[in-house]
N, C-alpha and C positions, 0 to 999 in steps of 0.2 A: 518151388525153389526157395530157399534159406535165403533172405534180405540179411545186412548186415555189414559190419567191416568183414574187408578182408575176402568178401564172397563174390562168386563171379557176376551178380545182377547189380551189386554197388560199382564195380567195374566199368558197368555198361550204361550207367546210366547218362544224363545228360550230361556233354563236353562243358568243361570248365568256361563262364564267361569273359571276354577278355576285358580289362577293366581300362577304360580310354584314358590318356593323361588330360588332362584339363591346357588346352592350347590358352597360351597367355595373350591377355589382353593389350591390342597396341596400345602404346603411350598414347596420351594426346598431345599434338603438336603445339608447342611451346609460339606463342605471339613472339613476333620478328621483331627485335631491337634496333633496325638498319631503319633507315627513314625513307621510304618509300620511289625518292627522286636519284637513291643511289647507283651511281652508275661504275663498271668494272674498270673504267679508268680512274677511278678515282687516286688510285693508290700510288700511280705513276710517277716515277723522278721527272719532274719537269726541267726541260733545256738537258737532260744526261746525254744524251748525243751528239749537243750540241761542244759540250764542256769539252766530251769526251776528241773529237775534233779539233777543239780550237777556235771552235768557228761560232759568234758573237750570236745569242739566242732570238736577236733583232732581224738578224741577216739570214737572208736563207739558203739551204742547202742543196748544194746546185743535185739535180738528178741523177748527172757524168757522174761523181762521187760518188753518191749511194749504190749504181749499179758498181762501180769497179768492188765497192769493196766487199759488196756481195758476193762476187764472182773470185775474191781472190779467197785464198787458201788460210787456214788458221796458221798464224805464227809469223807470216811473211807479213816488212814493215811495206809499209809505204809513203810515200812523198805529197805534199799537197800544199802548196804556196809554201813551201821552208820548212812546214811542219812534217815528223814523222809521226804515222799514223800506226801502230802495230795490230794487226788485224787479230782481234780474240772473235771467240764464240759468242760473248755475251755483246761485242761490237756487233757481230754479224746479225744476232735477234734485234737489237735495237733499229739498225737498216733495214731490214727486213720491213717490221713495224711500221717505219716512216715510209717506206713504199706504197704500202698498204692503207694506209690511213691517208698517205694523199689524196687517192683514186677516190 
C-alpha cells in the first residue's frame, strides 16, 4: 500500500497527541503583616452603643433594654429615661453583639 500524503495508511496512522497545557504554579504565600496578638475586635467603635443610647459608657446597660430593642421592629422609636431611641438595623447588630458578648 502507497505511504504518503493524502493516502489512506497516512490516515490511519497514529491519533494525534494531545499536547497538556502546563498547570500554573501556585503563588507562594506572602508573610502576614498583621502582628500575631491581632484580634477581630480590634476594629470596633468603642462605647457606639453606648453613644448611640445615651447612656454614659461608665454605666452599664441594663439587659430589659437590650432585649426590648432587639425584639422591636426597624423604624419604631422608643422611649428610655426621656430619651427617644429610634430602632435601626445597625442599632439592632450592635444589641445583638452586646448580648453575645456578655454571656
Amino acid at each position: 500500500m502507497p505511504e504518503g500524503k493524502g493516502t489512506y495508511a497516512s490516515k490511519r496512522g497514529r491519533p494525534p497527541t494531545k499536547v497538556s497545557k502546563a498547570k500554573p504554579k501556585p503563588k507562594p504565600s506572602k508573610p502576614s503583616t498583621k502582628p500575631d496578638n491581632d484580634s477581630p475586635f480590634d476594629n470596633l467603635k468603642k462605647g457606639a452603643l453606648s453613644k448611640t443610647l445615651g447612656i454614659p459608657e461608665e454605666k452599664n446597660i441594663p439587659k430589659s433594654l437590650l432585649q426590648k430593642i432587639k425584639k422591636a421592629e426597624v423604624g419604631t422609636t422608643m422611649e428610655y429615661k426621656g430619651k427617644k431611641i429610634k430602632v435601626t438595623k445597625l442599632l439592632q447588630k450592635r444589641v445583638n453583639f452586646a448580648i453575645n458578648f456578655a454571656k
